[in-house]
C-alpha positions as CSV (number, residue, x, y, z in Angstrom):
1,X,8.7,-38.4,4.3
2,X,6.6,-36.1,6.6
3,X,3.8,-34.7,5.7
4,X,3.2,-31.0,5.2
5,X,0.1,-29.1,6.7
6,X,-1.1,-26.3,4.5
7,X,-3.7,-24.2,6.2
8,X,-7.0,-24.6,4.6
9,X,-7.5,-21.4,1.9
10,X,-8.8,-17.7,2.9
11,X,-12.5,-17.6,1.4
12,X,-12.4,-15.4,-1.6
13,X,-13.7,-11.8,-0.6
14,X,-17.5,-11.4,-1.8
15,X,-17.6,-9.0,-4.7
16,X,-20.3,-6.7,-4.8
17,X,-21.3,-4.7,-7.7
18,X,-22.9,-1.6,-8.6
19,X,-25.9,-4.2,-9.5
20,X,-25.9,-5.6,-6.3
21,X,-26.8,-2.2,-5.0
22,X,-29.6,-0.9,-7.2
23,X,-31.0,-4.8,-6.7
24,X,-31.7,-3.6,-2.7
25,X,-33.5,-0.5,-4.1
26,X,-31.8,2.4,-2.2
27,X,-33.4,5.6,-1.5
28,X,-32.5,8.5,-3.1
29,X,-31.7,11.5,-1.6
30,X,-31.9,15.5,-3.1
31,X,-31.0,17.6,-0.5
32,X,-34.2,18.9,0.5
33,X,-35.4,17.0,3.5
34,X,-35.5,18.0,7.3
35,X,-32.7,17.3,9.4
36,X,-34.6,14.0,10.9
37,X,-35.4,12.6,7.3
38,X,-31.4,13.2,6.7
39,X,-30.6,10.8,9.5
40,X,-33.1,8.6,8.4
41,X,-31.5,8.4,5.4
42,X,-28.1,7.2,6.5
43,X,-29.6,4.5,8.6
44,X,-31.9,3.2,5.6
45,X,-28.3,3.5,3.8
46,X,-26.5,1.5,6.3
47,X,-29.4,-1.0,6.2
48,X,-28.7,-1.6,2.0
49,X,-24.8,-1.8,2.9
50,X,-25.1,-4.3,5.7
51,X,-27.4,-6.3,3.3
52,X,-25.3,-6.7,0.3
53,X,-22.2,-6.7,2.6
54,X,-20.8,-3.6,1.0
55,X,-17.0,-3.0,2.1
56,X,-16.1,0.2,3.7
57,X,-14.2,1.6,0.3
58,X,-16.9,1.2,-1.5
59,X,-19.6,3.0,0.4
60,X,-19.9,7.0,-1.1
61,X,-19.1,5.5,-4.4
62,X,-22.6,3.7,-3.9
63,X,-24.3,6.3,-1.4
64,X,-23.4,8.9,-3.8
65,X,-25.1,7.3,-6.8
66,X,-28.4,8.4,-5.3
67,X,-27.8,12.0,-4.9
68,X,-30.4,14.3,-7.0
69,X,-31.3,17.8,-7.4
70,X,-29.5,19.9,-5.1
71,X,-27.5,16.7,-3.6
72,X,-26.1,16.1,-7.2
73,X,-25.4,19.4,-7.7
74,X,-23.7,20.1,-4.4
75,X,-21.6,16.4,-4.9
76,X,-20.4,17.6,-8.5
77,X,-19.4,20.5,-7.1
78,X,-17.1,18.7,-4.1
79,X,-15.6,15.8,-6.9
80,X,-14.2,18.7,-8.7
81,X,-13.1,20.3,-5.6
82,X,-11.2,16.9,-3.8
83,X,-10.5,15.2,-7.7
84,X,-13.4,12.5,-8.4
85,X,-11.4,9.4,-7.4
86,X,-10.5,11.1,-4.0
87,X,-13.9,12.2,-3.6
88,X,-15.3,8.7,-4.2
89,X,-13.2,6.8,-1.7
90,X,-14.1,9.3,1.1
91,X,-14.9,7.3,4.5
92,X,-18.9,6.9,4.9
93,X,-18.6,8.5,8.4
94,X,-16.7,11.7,6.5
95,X,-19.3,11.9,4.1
96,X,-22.1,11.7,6.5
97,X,-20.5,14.7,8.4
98,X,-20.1,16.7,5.2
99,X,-23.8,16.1,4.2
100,X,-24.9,17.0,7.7
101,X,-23.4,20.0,7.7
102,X,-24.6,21.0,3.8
103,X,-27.9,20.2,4.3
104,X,-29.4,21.4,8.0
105,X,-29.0,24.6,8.6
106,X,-27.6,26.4,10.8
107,X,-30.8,27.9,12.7
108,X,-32.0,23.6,12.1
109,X,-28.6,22.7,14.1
110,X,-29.2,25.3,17.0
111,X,-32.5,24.2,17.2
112,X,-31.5,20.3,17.2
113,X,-28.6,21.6,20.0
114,X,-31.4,23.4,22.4
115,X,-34.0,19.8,21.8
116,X,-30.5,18.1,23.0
117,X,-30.0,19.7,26.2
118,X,-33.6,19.8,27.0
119,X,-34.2,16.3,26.3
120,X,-35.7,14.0,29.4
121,X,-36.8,11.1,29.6
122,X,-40.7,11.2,30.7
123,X,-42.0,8.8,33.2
124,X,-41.4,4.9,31.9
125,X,-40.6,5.8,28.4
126,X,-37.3,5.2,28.6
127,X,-37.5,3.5,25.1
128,X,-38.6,6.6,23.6
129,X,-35.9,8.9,25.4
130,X,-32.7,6.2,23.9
131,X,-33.9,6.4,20.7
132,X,-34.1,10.1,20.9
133,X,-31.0,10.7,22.6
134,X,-29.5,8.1,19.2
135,X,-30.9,10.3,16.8
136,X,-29.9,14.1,18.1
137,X,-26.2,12.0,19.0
138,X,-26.4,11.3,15.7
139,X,-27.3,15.2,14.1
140,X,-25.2,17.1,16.7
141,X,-22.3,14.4,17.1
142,X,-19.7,17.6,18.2
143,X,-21.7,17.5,21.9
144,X,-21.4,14.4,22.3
145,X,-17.4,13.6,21.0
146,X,-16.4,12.3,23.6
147,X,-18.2,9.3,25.2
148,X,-18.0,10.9,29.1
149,X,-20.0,13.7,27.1
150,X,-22.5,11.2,25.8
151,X,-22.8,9.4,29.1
152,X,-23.4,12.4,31.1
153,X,-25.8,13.9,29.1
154,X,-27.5,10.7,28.7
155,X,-27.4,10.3,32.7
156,X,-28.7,14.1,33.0
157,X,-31.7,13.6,31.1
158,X,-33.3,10.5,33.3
159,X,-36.0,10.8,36.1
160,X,-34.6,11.5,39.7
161,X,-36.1,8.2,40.3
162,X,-33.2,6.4,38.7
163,X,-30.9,9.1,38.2
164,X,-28.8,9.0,41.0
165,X,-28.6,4.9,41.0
166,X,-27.4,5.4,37.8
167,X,-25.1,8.3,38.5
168,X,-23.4,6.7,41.3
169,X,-22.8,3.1,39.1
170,X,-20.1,5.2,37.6
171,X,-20.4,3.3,33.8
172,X,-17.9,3.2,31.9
173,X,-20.1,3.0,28.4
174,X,-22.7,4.3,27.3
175,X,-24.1,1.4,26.8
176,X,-24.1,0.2,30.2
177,X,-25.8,3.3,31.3
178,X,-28.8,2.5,29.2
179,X,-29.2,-1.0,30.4
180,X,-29.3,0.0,34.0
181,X,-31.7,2.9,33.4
182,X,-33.9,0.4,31.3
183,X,-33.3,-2.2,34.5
184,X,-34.3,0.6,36.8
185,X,-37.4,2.0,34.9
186,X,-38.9,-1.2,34.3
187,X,-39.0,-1.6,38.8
188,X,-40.4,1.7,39.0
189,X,-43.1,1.2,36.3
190,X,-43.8,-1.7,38.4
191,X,-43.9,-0.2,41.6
192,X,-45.9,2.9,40.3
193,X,-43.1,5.5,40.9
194,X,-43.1,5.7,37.0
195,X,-45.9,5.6,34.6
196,X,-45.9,5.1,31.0
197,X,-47.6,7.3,28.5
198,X,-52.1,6.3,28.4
199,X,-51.7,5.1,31.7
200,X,-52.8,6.5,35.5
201,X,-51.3,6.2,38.9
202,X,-53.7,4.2,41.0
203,X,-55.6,7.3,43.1
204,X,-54.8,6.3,47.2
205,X,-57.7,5.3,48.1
206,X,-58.9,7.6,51.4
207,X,-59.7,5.4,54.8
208,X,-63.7,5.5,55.0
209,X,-64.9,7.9,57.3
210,X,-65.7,6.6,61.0
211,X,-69.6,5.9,61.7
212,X,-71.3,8.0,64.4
213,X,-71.8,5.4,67.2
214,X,-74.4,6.4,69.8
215,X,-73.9,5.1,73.5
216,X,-75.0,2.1,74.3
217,X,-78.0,2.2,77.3
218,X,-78.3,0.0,80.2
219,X,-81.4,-2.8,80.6
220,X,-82.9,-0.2,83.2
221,X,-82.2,2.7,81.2
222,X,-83.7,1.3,77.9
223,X,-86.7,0.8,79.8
224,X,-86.7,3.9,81.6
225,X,-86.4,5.5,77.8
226,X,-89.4,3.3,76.3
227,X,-91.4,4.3,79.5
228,X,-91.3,8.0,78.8
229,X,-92.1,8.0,75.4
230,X,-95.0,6.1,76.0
231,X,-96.3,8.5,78.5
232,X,-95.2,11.3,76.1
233,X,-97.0,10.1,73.0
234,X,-100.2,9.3,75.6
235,X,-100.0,12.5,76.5
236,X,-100.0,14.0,73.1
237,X,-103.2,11.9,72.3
238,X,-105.6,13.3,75.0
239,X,-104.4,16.9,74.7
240,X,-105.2,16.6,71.0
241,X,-109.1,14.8,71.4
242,X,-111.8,17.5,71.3
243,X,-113.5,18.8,74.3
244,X,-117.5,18.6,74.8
245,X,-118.9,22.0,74.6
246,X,-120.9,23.1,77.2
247,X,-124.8,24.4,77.3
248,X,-125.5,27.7,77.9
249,X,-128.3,28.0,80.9
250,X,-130.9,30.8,80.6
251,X,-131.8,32.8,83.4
252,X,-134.7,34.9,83.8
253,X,-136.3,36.5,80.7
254,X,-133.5,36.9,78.8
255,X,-134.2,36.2,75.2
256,X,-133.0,32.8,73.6
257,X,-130.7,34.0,70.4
């Protein structure tokens, strides 16, 4: 009688509960923060859901338990709109879109839009410019839809240093984009082409200025030289020693004064 294989059991699914998610101590959210505190938000969120391993369909249902002020009375308003259940089950992606555009304004979003297109990258901070570039990606998502947008813009925004090296690497990603830029800012920091922020350019040090040099004499010339201001400085000394005076003779009967 041969034996039968069965395949070793599927690990039962992890079942997280409402608990689960108050025991992580989310932060709550009413609707009245900047558009950078928003985003700050969803990635504190996604922090709690990666921690407790929350599934995907059970996301808003948790995200949404948080809401207060406004942000409750803005989600009461779109569970009767949508029906509670079909509210609830909404994608997280869908409802971060939704909040995003509820609660930034529109004169916040133009203003986010013009810091997007004007963003560089200064000098070596090429840290600083990624996780900029992240977080506007992240507040304005419709410039960057699709990722030739992203990677273009990203591309656009580095130093002409490393911008056309990058540029003609043609990447596919965006990702690989960002590791050559870092690859290539890191050479220039260390060549001095870039600097990072607190820190100077070594100043090019001038070549010192050439010394005067006065013509060498000859042995007969030297001594000719020494010879003449000798007789020079003689000369000075007896026209500078006082003459005797002389007597006055008296003649005749002129009287002596």
């Amino acid at each position: 009688m041969s034996s039968i294989n069965h395949a070793p059991p599927m690990p039962p699914t992890p079942v997280v509960a409402f608990k689960n998610f108050n025991d992580a101590k989310p932060t709550a959210f009413d609707g009245t923060q900047c558009a950078t505190a928003l985003l700050q938000w969803y990635e504190k969120m996604a922090s709690v859901f990666l921690h407790i391993e929350c599934p995907d369909d059970k996301r808003t249902r948790f995200a949404s338990s948080v809401f207060e002020k406004g942000a409750l009375t803005w989600w009461v308003k779109e569970k009767s709109v949508r029906g509670a259940e079909a509210a609830m089950t909404l994608p997280w992606n869908e409802l971060k879109d939704l909040m995003t555009r509820q609660f930034c304004s529109p004169n916040e979003l133009m203003n986010l839009e013009a810091k997007f297109w004007n963003l560089k990258q200064e000098g070596g901070e090429h840290t600083a410019y990624t996780s900029r570039f992240n977080e506007l990606s992240w507040l304005v998502p419709h410039l960057v839809t699709l990722a030739s947008y992203a990677i273009d813009k990203y591309i656009r925004g580095l130093p002409r240093e490393i911008q056309d090296s990058v540029l003609s690497s043609s990447p596919k990603e965006l990702d690989d984009a960002i590791n050559l830029a870092a690859t290539l800012t890191d050479n220039n920091v260390k060549a001095g082409t870039l600097t990072m922020k607190g820190s100077k350019k070594n100043p090019e040090k001038s070549p010192p200025e050439p010394r005067e040099t006065k013509p060498e004499l000859s042995k007969h010339a030297y001594t000719n030289h020494i010879n003449k201001r000798k007789h020079y400085a003689l000369t000075q000394t007896q026209n500078t020693q006082p003459q005797p005076s002389k007597k006055k003779t008296l003649h005749g009967n002129t009287p002596f004064v």
